[in-house]
Residue frames as a rotation matrix with the C-alpha (Angstrom) as fourth column:
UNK 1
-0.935 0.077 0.346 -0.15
-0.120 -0.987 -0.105 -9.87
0.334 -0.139 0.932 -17.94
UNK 2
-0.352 0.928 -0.120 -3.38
0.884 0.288 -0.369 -9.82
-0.308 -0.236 -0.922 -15.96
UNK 3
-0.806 0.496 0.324 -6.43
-0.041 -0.592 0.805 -8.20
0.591 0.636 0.497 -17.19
UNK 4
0.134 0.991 0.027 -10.20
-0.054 -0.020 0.998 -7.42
0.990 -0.135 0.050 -16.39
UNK 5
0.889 0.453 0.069 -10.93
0.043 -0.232 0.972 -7.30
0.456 -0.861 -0.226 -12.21
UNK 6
0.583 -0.700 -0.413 -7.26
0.812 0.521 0.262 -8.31
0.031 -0.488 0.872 -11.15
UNK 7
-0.333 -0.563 0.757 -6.04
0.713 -0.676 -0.189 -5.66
0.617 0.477 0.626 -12.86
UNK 8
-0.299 -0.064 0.952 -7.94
0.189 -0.982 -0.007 -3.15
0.935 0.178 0.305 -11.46
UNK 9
0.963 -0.020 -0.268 -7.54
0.259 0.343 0.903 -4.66
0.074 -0.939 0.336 -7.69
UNK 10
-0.174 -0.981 -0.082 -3.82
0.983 -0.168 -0.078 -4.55
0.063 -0.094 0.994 -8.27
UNK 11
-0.452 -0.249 0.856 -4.66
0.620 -0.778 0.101 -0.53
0.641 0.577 0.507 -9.54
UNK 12
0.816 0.506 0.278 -6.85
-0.120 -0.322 0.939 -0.21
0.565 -0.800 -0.202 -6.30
UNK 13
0.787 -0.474 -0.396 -4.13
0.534 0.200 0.822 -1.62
-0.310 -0.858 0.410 -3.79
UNK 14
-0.157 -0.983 -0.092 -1.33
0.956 -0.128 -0.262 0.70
0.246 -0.129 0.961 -5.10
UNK 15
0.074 0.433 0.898 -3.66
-0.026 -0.900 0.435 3.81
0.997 -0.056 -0.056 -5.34
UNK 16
0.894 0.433 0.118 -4.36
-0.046 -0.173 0.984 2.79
0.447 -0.885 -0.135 -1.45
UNK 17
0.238 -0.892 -0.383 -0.75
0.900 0.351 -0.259 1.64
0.366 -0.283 0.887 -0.82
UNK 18
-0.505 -0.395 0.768 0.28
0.603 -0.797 -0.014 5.31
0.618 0.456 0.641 -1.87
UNK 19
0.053 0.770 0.635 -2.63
-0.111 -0.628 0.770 7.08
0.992 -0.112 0.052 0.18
UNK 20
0.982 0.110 -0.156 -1.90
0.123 0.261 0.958 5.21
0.146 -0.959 0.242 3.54
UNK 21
0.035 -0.952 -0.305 1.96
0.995 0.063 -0.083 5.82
0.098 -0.300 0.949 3.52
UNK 22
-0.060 0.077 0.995 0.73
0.152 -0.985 0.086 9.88
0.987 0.157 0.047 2.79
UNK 23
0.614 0.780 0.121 -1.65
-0.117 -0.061 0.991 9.40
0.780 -0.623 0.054 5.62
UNK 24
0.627 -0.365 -0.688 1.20
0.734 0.572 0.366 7.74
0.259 -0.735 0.627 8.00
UNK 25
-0.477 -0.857 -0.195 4.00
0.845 -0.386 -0.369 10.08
0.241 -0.341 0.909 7.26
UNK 26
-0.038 0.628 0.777 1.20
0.093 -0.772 0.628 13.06
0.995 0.096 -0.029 8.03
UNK 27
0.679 0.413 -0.607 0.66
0.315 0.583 0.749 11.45
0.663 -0.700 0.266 11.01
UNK 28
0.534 -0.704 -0.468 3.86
0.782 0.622 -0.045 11.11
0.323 -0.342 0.882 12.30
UNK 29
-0.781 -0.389 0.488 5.12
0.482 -0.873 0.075 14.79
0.397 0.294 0.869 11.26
UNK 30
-0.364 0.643 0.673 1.81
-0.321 -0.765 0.558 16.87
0.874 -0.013 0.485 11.82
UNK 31
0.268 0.364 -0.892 0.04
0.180 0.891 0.417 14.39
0.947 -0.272 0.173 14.29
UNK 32
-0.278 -0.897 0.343 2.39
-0.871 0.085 -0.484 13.57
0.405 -0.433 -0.805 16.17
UNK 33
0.655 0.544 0.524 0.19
-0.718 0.665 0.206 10.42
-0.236 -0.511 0.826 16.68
UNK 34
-0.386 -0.905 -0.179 3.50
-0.910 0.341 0.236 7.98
-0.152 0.254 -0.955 16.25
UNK 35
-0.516 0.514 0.685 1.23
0.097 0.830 -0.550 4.12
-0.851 -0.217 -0.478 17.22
UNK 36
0.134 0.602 0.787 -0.86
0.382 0.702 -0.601 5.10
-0.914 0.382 -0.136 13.87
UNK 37
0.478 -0.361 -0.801 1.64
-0.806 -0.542 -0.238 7.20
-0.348 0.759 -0.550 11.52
UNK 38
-0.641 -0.765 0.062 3.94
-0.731 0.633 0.256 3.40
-0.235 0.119 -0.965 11.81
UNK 39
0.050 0.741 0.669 0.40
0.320 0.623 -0.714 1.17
-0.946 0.250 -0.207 11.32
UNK 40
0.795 0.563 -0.224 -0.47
-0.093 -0.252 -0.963 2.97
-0.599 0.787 -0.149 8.42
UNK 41
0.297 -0.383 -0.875 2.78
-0.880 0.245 -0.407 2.62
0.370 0.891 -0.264 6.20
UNK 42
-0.486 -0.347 0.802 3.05
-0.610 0.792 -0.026 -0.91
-0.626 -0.502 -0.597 7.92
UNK 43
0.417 0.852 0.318 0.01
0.123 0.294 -0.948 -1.23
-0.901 0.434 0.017 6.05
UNK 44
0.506 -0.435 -0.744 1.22
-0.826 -0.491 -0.275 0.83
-0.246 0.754 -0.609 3.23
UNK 45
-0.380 -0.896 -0.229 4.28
-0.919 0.336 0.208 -1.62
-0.109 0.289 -0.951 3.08
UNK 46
-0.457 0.582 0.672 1.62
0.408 0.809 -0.424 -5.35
-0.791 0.080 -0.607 3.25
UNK 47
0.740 0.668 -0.077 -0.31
-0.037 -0.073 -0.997 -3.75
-0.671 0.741 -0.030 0.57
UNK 48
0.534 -0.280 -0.798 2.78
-0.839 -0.291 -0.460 -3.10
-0.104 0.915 -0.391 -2.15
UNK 49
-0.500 -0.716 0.487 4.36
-0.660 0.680 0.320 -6.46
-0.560 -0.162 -0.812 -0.71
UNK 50
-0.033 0.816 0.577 1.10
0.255 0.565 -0.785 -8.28
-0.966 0.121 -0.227 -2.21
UNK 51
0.882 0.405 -0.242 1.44
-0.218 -0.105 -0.970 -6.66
-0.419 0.908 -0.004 -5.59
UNK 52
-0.128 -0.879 -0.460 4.89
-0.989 0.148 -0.007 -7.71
0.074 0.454 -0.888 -6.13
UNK 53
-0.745 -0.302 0.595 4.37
-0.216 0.953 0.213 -11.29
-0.631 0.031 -0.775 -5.06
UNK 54
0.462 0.801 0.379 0.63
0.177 0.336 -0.925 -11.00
-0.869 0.495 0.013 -7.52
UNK 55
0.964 0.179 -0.195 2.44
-0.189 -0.052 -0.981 -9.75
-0.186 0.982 -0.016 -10.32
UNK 56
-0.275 -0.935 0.224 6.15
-0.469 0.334 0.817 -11.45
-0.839 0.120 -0.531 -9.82
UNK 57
0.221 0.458 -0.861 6.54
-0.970 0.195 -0.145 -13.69
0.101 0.867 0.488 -12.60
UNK 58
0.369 -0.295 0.882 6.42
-0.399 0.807 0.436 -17.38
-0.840 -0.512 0.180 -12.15
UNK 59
-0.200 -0.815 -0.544 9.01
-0.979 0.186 0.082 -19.59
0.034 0.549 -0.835 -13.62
């Protein structure tokens, strides 16, 4: 289990994960700006890919 700064990097990159996939589908739907509604949860989707491989467990 990770603790102290890691932890609350990991608790920073899902908070943002979560905020940039809002931000995209807004985009996309309200926007209509398509080139940075698909960046942002591209992003969205690199940022939660990084906390699964930081907190996978290793064998």
């Amino acid at each position: 289990m990770l603790s102290g700064p890691a932890a609350t990097l990991l608790s920073i990159m899902v908070l943002s994960a979560f905020v940039l996939a809002g931000g995209g589908l807004w985009m996309l739907t309200k926007q209509r700006d398509t080139k940075k509604g698909v960046l942002m949860l591209l992003c969205a989707a690199v940022l939660l890919g990084n906390v699964v491989i930081w907190t996978a467990p290793v064998n």
